[in-house]
C-alpha positions in Angstrom: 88.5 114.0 129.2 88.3 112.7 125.7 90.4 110.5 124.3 91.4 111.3 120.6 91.6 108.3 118.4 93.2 110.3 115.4 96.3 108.7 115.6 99.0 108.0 112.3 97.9 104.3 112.5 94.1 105.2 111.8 95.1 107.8 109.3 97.7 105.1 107.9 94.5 102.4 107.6 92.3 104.5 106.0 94.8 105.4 103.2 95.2 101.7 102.7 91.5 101.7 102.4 91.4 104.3 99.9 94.2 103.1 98.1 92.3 99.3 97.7 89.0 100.7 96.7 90.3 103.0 94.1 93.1 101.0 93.3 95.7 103.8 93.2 99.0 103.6 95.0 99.4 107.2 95.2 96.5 108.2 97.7 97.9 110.5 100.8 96.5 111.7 104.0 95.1 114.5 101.9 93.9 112.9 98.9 90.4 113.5 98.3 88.8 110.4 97.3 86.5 112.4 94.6 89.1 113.9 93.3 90.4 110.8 92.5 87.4 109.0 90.9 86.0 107.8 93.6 82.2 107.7 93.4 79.1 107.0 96.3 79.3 103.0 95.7 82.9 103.3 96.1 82.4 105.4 98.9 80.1 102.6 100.9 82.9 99.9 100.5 85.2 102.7 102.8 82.6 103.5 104.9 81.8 99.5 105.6 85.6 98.8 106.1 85.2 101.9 108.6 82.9 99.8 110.7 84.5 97.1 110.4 87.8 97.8 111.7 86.8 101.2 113.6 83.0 100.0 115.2 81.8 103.4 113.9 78.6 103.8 111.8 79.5 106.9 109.8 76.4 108.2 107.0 77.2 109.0 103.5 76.9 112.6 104.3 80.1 112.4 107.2 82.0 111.1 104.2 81.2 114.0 101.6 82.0 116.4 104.5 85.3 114.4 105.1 86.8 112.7 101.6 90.3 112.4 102.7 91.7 109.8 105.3 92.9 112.2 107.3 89.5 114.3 107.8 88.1 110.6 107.9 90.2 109.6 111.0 89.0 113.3 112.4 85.2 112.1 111.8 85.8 108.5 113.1 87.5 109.9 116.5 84.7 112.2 116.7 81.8 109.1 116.6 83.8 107.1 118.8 
C-alpha cells in the first residue's frame, strides 16, 4: 500500500515556492509556472527548494511535464 503524499499542505508549499521565485502573489494550484514567466533557471531554484523540504531529486524534464504546484505535489508523491 502506498502512501500518497499529495496532500493541501504540499500543494500549499509549493505555491509559496512559486509565488517567491516568480514574485507574483497570484500563483494557484493550477498556475503554470511558464505561463507566468517563469524560465529553466527559475525553474532550478523550485526544483532545489523541492529537495530541500521534500528529499526528492526531481530532473528538469519532471518539472516541464508538471509546471503547476499541484501536478508538482503529484510528481513529488510519485518519487517519494
Amino acid at each position: 500500500m502506498s502512501t500518497d503524499f499529495t496532500t493541501p499542505a504540499t500543494t500549499d508549499a509549493l505555491v509559496a515556492v512559486f509565488r517567491r521565485v516568480l514574485e507574483d502573489e497570484d500563483v494557484t494550484a493550477d498556475s503554470d509556472f511558464f505561463d507566468l514567466g517563469g524560465d529553466s533557471l527559475l525553474a532550478t531554484r523550485v526544483l532545489s527548494a523541492v529537495a530541500r523540504a521534500h528529499g526528492v531529486e526531481l530532473a528538469f524534464d519532471d518539472f516541464l511535464l508538471a509546471p503547476t504546484p499541484a501536478r508538482l505535489a503529484r510528481r513529488i508523491a510519485a518519487a517519494a
